[in-house]
Backbone bond lengths (Angstrom), bond angles and torsions (degrees), N, CA, C in turn:
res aa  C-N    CA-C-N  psi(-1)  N-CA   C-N-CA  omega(-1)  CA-C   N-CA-C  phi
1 X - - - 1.463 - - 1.522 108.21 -
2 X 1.103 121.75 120.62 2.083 133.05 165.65 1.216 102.37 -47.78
3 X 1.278 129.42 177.81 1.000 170.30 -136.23 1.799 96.81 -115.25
4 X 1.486 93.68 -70.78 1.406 109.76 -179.31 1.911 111.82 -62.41
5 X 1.070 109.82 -50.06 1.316 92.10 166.84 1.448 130.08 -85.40
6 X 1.664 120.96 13.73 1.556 118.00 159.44 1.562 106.31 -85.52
7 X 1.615 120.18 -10.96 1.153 113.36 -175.46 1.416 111.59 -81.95
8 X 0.918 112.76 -59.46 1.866 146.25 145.36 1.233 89.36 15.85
9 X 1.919 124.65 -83.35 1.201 145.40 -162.58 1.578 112.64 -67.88
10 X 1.662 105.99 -27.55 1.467 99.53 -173.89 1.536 104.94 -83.23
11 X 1.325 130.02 -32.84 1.045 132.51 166.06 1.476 115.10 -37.64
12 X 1.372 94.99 -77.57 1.771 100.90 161.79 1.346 130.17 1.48
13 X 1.544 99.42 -71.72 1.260 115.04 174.43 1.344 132.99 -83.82
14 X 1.581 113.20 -10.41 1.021 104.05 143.23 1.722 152.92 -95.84
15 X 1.445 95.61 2.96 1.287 107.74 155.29 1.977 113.39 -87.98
16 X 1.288 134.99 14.70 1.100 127.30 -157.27 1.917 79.14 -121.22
17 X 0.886 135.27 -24.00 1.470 138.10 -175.37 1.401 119.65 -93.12
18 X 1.541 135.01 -18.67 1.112 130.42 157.84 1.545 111.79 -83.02
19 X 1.211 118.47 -20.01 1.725 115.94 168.48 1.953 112.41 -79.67
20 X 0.999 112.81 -3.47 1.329 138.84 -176.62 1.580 101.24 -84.62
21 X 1.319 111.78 -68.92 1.253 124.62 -172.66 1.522 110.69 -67.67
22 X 1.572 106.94 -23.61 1.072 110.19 -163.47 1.970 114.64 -91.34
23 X 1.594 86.16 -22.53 1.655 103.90 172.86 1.457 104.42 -72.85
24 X 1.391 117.68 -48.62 1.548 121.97 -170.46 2.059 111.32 -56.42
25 X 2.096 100.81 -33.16 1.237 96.30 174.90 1.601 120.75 -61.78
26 X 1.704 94.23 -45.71 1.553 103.53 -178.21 2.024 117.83 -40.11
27 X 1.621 87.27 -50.17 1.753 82.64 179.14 1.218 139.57 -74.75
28 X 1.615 92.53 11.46 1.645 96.67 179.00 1.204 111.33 -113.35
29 X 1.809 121.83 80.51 1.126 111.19 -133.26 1.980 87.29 -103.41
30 X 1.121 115.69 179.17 1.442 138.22 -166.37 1.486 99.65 -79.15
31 X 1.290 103.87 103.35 1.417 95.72 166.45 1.585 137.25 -69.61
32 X 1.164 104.61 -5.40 1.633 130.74 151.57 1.780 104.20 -51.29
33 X 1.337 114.09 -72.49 0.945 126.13 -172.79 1.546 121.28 -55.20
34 X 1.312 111.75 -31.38 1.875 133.29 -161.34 1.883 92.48 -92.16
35 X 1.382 112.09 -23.71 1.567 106.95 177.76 0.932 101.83 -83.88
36 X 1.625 131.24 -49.46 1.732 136.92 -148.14 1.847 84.91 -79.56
37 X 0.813 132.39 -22.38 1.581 129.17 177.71 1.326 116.47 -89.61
38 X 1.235 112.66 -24.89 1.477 123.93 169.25 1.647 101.50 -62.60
39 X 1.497 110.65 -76.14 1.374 109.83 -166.67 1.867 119.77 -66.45
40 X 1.773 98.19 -13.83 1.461 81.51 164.03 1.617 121.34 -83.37
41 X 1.677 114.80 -9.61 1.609 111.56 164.95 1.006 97.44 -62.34
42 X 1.563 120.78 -58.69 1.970 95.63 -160.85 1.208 110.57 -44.72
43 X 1.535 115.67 -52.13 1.707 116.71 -164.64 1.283 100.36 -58.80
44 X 1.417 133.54 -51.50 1.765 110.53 176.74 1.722 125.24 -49.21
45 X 1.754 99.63 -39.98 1.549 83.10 166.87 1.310 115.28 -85.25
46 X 1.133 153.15 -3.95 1.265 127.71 139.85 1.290 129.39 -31.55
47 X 1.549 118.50 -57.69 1.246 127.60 -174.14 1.508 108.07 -62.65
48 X 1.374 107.18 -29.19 1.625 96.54 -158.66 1.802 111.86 -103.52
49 X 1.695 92.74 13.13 2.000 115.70 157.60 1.513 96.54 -44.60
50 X 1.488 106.05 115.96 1.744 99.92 146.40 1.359 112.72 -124.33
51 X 1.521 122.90 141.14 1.674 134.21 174.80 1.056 94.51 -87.85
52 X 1.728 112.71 114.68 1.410 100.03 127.93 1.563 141.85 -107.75
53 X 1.451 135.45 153.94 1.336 138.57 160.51 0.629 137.12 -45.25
54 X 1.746 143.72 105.52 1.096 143.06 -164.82 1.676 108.39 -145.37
55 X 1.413 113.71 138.93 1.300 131.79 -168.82 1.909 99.17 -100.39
56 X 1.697 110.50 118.56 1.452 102.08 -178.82 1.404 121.49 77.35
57 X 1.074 114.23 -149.92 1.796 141.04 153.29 0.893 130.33 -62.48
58 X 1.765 127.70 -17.94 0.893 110.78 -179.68 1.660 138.72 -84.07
59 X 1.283 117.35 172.35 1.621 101.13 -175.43 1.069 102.38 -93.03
60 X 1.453 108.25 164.97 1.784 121.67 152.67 1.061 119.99 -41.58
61 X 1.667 129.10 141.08 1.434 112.54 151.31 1.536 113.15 -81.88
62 X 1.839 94.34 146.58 1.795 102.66 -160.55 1.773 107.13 -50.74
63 X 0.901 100.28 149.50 1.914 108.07 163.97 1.414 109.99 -93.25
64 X 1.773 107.40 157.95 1.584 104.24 179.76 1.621 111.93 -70.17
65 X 1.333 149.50 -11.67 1.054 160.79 58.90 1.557 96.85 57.87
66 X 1.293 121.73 -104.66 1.183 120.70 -159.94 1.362 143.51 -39.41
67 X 1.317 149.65 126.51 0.969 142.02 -176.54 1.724 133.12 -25.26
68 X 1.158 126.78 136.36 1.930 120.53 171.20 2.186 84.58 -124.98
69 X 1.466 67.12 144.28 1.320 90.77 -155.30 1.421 144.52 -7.85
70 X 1.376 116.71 79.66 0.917 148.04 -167.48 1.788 136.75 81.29
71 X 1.391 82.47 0.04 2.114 97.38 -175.83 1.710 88.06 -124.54
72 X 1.343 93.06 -170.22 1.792 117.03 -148.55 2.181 81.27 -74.19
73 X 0.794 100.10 141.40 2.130 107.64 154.97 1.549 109.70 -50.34
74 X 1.372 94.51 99.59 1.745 80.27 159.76 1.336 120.69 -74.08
75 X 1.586 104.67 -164.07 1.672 97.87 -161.75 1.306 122.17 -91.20
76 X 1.747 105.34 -3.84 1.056 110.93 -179.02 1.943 103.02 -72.99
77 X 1.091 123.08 -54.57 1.112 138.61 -150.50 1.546 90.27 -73.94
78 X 1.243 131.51 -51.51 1.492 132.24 149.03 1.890 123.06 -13.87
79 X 1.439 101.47 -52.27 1.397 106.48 174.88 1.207 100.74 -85.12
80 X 1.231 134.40 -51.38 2.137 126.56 169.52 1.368 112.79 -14.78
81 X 1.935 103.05 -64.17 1.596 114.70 -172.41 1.526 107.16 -48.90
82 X 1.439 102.86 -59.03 1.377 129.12 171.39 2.040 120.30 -16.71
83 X 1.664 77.59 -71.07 2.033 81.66 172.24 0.918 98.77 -52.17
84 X 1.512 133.01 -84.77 1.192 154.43 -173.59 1.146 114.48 11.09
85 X 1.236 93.91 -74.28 1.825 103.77 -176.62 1.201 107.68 -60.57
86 X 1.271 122.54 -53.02 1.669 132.27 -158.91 1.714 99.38 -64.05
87 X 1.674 114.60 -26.19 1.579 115.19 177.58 1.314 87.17 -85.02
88 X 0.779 150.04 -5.42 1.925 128.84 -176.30 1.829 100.77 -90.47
89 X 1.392 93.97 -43.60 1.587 110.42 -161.05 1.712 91.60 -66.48
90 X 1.965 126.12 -39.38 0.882 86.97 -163.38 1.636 108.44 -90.52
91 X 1.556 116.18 -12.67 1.332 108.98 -172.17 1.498 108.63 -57.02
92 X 1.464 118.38 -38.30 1.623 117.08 -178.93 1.735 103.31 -44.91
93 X 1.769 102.15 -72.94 1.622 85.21 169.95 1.492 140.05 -29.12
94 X 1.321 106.83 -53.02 1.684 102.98 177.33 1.379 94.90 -66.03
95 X 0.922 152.77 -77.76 1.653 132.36 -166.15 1.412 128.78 -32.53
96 X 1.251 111.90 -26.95 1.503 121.08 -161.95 1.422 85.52 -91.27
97 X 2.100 120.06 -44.09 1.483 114.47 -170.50 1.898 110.65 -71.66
98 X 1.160 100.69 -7.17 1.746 109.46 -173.92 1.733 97.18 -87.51
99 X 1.378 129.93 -67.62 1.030 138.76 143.85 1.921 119.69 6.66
100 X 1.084 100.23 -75.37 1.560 131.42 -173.17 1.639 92.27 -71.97
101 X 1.269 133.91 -25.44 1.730 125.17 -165.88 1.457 85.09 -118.97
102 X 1.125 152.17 -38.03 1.244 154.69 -170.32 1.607 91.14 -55.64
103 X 1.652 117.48 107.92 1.373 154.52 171.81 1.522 102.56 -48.90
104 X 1.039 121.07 102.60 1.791 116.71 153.83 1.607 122.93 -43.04
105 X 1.181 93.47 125.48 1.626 115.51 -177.88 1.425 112.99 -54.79
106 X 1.574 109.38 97.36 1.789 104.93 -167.32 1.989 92.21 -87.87
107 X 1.419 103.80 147.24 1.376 123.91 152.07 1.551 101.85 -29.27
108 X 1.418 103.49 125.09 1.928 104.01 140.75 1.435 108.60 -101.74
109 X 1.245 95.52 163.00 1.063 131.58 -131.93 1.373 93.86 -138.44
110 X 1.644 138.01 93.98 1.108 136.72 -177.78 1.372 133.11 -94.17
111 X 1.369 100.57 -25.34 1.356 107.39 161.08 1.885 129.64 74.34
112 X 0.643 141.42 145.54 1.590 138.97 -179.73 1.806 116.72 -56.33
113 X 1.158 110.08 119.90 1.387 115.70 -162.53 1.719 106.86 -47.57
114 X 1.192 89.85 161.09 2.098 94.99 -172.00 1.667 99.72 -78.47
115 X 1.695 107.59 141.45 1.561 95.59 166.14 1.685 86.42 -110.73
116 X 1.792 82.19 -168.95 1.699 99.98 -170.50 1.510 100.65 -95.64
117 X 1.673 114.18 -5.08 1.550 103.69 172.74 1.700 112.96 -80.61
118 X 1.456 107.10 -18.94 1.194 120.70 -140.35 2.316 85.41 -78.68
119 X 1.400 109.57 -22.72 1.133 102.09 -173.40 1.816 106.08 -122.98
120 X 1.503 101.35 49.27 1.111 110.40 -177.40 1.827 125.06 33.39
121 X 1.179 118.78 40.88 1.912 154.52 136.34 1.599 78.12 104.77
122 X 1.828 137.12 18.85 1.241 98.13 166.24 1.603 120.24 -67.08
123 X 1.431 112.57 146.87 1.546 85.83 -166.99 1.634 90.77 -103.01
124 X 1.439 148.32 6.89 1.199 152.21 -175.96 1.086 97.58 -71.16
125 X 1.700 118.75 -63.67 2.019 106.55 166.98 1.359 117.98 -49.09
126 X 1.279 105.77 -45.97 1.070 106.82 -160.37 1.362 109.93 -52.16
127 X 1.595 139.04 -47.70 0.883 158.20 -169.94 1.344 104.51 -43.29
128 X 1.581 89.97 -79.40 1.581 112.37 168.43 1.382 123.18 -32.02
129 X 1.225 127.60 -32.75 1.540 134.88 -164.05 1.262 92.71 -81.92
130 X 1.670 119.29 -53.43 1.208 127.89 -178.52 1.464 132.14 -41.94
131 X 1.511 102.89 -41.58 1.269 121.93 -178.54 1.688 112.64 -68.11
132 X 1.436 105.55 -60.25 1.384 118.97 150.55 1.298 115.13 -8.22
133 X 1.384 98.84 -76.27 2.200 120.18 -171.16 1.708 108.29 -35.39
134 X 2.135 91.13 -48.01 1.451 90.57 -147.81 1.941 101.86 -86.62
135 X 1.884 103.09 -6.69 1.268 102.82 171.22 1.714 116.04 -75.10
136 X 1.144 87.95 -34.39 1.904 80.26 -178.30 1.286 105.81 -85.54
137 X 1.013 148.42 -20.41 1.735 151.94 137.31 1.442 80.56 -5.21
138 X 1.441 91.52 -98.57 1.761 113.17 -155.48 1.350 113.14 -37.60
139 X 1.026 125.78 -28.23 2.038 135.60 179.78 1.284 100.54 -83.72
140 X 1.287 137.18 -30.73 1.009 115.87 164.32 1.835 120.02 -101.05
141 X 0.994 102.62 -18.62 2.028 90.89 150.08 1.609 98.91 -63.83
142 X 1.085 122.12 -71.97 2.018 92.64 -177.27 1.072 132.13 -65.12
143 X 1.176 144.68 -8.17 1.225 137.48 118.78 1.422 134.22 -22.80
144 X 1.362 108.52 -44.35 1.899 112.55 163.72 1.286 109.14 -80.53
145 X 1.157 126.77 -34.90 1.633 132.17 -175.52 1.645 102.75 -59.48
146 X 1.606 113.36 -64.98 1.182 110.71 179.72 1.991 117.26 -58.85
147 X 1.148 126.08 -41.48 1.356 128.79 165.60 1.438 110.16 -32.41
148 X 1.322 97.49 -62.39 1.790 122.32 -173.61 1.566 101.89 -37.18
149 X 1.824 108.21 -65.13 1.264 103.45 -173.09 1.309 123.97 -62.50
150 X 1.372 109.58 -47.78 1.543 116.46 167.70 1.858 121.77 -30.38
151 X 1.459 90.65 -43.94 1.508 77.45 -177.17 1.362 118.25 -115.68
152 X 1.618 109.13 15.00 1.479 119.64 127.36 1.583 136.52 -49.44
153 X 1.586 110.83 -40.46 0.915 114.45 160.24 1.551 129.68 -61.01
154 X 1.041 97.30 -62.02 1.766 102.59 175.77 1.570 110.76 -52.20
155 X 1.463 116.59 -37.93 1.415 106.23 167.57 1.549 118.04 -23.97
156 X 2.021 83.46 -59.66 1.554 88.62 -140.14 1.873 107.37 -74.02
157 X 1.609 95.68 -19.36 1.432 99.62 170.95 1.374 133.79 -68.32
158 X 1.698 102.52 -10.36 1.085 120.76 179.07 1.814 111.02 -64.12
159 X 1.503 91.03 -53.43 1.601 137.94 -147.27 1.892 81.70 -69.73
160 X 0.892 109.71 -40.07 1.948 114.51 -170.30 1.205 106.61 -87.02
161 X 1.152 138.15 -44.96 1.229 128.87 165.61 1.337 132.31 -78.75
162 X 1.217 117.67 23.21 1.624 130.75 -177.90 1.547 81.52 -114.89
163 X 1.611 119.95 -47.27 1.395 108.79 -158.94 1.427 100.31 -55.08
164 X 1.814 105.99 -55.32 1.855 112.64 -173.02 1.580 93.90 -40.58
165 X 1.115 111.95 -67.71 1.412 92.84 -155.79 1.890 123.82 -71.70
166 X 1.012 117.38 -2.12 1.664 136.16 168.11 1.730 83.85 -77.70
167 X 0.934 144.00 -93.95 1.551 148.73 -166.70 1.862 95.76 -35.56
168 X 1.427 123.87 -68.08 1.134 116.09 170.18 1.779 136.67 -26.05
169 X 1.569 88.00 -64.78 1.185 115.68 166.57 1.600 118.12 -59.49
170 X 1.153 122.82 -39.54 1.662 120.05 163.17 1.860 107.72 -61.18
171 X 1.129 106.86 -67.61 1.140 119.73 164.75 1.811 115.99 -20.47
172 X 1.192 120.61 -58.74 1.700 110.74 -169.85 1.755 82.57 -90.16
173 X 1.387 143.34 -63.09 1.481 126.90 -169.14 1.856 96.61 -49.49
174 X 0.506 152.98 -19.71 1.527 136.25 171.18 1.590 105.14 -67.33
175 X 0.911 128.01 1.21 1.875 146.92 -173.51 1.056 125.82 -99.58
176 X 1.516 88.37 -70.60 1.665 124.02 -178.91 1.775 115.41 -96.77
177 X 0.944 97.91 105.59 1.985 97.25 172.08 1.501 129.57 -68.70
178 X 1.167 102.97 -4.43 1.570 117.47 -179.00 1.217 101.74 -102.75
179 X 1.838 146.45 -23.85 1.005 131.89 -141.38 1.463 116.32 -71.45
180 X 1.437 107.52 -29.04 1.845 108.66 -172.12 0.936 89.02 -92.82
181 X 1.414 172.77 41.60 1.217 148.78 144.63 2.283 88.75 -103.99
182 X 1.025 105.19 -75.93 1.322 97.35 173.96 1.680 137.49 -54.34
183 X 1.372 127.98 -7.53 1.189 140.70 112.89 1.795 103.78 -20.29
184 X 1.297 90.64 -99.46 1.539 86.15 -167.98 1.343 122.78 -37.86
185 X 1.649 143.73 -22.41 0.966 151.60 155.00 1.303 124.83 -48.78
186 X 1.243 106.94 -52.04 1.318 116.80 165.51 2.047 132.29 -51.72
187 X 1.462 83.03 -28.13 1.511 120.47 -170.59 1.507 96.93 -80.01
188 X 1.118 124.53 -47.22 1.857 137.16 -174.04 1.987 93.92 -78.88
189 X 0.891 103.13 -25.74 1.696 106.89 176.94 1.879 98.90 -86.79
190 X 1.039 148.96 -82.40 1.377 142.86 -163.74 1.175 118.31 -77.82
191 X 1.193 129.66 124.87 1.475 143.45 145.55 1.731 113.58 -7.01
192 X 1.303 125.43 135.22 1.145 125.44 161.42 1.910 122.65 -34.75
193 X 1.128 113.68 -50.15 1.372 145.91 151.26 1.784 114.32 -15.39
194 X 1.307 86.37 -91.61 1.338 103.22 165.03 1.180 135.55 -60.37
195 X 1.532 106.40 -27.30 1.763 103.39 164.89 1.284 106.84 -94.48
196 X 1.300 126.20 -0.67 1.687 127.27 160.89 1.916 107.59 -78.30
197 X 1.307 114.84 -25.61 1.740 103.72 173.54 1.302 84.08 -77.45
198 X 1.798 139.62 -83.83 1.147 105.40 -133.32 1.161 120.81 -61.38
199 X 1.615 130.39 -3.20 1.652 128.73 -154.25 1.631 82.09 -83.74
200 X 1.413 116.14 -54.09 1.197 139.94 -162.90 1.783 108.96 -31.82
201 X 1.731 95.13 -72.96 1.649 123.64 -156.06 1.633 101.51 -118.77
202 X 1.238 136.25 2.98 1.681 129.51 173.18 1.437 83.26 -90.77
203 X 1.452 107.40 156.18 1.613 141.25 140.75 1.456 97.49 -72.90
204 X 0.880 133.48 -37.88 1.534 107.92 -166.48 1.674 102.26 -142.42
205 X 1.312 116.32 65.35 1.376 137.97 166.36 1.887 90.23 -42.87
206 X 1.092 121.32 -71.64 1.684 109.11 -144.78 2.026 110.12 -65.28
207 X 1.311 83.99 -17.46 2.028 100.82 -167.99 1.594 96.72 -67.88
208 X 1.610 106.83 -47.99 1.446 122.14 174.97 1.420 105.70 -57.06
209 X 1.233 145.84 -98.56 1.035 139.85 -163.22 1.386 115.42 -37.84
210 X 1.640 130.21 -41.61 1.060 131.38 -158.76 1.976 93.20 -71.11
211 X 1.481 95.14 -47.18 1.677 94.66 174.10 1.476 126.21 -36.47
212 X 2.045 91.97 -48.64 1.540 104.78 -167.33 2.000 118.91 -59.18
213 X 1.795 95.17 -31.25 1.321 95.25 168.26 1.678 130.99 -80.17
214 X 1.349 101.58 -9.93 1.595 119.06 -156.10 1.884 83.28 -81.47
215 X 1.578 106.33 -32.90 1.275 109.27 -149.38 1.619 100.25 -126.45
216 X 1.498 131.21 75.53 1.483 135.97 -160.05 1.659 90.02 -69.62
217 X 1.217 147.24 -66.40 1.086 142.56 -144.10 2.080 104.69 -71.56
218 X 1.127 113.54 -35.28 1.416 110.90 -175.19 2.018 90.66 -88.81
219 X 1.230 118.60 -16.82 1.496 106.51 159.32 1.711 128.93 -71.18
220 X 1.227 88.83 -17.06 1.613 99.44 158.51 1.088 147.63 -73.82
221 X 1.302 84.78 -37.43 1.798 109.85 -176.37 1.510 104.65 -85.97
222 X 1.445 121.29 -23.56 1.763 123.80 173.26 1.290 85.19 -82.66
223 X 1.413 134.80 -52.99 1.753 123.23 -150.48 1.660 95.75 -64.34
224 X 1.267 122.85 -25.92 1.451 123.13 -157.54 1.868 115.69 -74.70
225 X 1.838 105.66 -8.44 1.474 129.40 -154.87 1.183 75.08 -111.55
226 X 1.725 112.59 100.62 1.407 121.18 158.25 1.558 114.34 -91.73
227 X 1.538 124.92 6.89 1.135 126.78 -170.06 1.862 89.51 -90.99
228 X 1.537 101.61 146.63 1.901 94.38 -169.92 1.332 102.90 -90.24
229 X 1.497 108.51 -38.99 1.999 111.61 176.24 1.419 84.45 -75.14
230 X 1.377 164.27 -55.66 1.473 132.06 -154.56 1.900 101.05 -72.75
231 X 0.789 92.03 -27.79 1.731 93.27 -173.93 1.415 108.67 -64.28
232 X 1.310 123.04 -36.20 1.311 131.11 -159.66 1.643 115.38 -75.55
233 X 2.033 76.46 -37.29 1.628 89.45 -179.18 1.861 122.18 -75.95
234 X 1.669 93.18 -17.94 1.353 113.68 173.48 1.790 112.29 -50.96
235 X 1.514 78.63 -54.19 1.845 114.97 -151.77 2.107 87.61 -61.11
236 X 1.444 105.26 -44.61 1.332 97.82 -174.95 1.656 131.60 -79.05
237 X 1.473 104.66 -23.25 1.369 125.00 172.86 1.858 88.11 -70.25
238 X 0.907 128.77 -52.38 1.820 106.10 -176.98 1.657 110.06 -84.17
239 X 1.326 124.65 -5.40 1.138 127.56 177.46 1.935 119.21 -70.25
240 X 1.690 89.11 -29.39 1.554 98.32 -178.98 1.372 124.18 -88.57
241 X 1.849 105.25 -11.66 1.317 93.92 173.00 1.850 108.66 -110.07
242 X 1.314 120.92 41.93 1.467 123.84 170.52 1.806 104.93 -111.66
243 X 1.612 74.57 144.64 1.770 94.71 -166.28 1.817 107.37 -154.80
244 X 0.834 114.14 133.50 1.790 101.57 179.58 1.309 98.66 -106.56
245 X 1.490 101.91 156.69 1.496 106.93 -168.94 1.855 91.06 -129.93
246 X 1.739 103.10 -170.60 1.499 95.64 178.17 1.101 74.74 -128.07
247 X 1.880 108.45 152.35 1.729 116.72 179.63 1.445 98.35 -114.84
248 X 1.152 107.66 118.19 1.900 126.15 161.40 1.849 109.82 -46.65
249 X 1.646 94.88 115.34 1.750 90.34 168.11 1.010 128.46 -26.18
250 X 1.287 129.77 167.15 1.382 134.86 -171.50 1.733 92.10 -95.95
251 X 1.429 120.31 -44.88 1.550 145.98 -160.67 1.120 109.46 -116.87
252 X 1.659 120.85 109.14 1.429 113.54 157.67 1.748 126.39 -43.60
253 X 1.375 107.37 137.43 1.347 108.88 -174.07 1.980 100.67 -64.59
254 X 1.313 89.35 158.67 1.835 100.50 -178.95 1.649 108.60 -79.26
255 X 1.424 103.60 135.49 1.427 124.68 -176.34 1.529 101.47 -70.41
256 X 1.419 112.55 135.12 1.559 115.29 -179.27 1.714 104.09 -107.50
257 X 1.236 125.80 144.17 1.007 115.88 176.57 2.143 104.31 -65.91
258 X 1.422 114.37 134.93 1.170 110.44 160.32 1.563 124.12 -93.53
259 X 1.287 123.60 164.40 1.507 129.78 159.80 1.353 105.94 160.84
260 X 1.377 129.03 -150.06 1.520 150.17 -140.68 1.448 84.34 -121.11
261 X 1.079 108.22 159.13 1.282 120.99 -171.93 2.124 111.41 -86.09
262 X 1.487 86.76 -22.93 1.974 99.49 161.82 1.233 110.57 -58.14
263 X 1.397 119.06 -64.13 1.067 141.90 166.72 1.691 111.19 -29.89
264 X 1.437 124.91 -74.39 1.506 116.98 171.41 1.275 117.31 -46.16
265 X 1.243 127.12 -43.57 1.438 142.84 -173.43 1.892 118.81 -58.67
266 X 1.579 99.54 -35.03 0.947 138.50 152.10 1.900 112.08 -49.66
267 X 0.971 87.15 -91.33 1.808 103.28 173.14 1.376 115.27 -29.10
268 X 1.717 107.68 -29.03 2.167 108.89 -162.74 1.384 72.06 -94.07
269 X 1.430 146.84 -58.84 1.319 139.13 -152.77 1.278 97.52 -42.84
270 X 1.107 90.25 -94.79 1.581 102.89 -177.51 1.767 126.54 -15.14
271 X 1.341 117.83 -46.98 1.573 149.66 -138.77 2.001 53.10 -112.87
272 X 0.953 140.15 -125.28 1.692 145.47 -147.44 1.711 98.78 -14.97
273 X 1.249 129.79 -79.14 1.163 154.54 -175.24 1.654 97.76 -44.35
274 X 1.082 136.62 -43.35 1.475 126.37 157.72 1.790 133.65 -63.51
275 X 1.547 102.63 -27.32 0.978 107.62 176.62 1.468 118.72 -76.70
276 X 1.721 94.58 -34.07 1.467 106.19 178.08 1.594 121.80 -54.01
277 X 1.823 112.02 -55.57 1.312 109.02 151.58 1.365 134.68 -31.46
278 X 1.900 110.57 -70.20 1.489 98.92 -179.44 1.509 123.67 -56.55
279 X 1.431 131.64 -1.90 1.338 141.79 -174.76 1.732 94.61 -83.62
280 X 1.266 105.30 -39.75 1.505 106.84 -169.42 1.488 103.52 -75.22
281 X 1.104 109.56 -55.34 1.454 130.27 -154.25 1.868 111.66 -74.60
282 X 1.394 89.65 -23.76 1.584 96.76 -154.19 1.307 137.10 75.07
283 X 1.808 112.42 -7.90 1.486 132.36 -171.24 0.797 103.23 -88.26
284 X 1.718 140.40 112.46 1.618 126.14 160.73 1.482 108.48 -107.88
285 X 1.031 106.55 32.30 1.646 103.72 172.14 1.646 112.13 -59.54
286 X 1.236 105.89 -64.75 1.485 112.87 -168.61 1.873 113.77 -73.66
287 X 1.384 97.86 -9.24 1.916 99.51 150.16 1.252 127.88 -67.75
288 X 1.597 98.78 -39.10 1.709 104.24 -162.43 1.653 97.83 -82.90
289 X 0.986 106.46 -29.48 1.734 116.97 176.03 1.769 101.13 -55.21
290 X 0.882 100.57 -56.13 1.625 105.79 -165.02 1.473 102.54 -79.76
291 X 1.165 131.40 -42.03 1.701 114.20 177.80 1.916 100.16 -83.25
292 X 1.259 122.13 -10.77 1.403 98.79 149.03 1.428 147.91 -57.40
293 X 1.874 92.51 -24.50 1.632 111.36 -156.53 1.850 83.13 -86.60
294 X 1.077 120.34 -54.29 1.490 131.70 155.23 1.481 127.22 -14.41
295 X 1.465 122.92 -27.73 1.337 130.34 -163.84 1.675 85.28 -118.14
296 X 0.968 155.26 -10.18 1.066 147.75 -144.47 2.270 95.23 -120.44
């Protein structure tokens, strides 16, 4: 080994020993310092808490943020979430812009059938016109046909849920002795309208009304919500907390004497033959004794 390369090495080593000393300072770090870094992580995860809203069971949709399988999102999967949304966000737009350009359905217009004067006796228009006539005819018979059914349908949906609730409504007044008179109260309080949502959209249309009369002042305050979606939403927030219960007498019912019918027959004798005495006697002690023992 030279000269030059024992120097070479000592150098070496002595630049390899102040980075030594200098690593050993680094790890002995300030425990001043190792807390104030502590509590500013917590405070970042504090800050970096997000709530989300969720209705039920269901989950969140993931954030770019969130984990793929089990470690941090890389960035690819970040831009995935990314399209994603921006394809959801824009197909909604094109629907709403298809929607919004989508032409209102004008009336045809059928008009008085074609003659053969009407196209000076060619009969090639004429034909043609004809054909025309008898196509828009026909579009508009299906056009009434389909109307027709439609509001056949709704009839009949109408027609079924008046029944449920007429069957309902018999159903709790067979219970309640007040119910048709307060019904009807309730009825002089809401709009046709409004007693057509709750018949319509409550589970428990008859509990409601019977409430609405039981209770004139909170029938006011619903009759007063002329908005039909605010009403509805009214109508359902009191719809969820009605329930009928059965109410326990106030007074136990009266004990009857039981037995055989000898036995009662027995009982009037007796119960006669005492009265007869105290009538004589003037003594009703030993009556009142005995129709006590009787009540018991």
């Amino acid at each position: 080994m030279s000269i030059e390369d024992l120097r070479t090495e000592l150098d070496e080593e002595d630049n390899i020993d102040p980075i030594e000393d200098n690593q050993e300072d680094e790890n002995q770090e300030d425990p001043e310092e190792t807390q104030d870094e502590s509590n500013q992580s917590e405070d970042e995860t504090s800050e970096d808490e997000e709530f989300v809203i969720t209705v039920g069971d269901e989950e969140p949709e993931p954030s770019d943020d969130d984990d793929f399988s089990g470690k941090p999102a890389p960035t690819w999967v970040k831009e995935l979430r990314k399209k994603e949304r921006e394809a959801r966000k824009r197909i909604k737009e094109l629907e709403a812009q298809v929607q919004q350009a989508k032409p209102a359905d004008k009336p045809i217009e059928v008009g008085p059938k074609p003659k053969l004067a009407d196209f000076d006796y060619d009969e090639d228009q004429f034909e043609s016109a004809v054909e025309q006539w008898h196509e828009r005819k026909r579009q508009v018979e299906q056009q009434q046909a389909a109307k027709q059914a439609e509001e056949e349908k709704a009839k009949q949906a109408w027609q079924q849920k008046m029944q449920s609730y007429e069957e309902r409504r018999q159903n709790v007044a067979s219970k309640v002795k007040d119910f048709g008179e307060l019904e009807e109260a309730a009825k002089d309080k809401l709009t046709p309208t409004q007693q057509g949502i709750l018949i319509h959209a409550a589970e428990n249309p008859e509990l409601i009304m019977y409430h609405l009369g039981k209770n004139p002042k909170k029938a006011q305050e619903l009759s007063a919500i002329t908005d039909p979606v605010l009403f509805a939403f009214a109508a359902a927030k009191l719809d969820s907390q009605m329930k009928i219960q059965t109410r326990k007498p106030a007074t136990q019912p009266e004990k009857k004497p039981s037995g055989s019918a000898g036995l009662a027959g027995a009982v009037d004798q007796k119960l006669a033959q005492l009265e007869a005495k105290a009538a004589k006697t003037g003594d009703r002690t030993e009556l009142i004794k005995y129709k006590k023992s009787l009540q018991k």
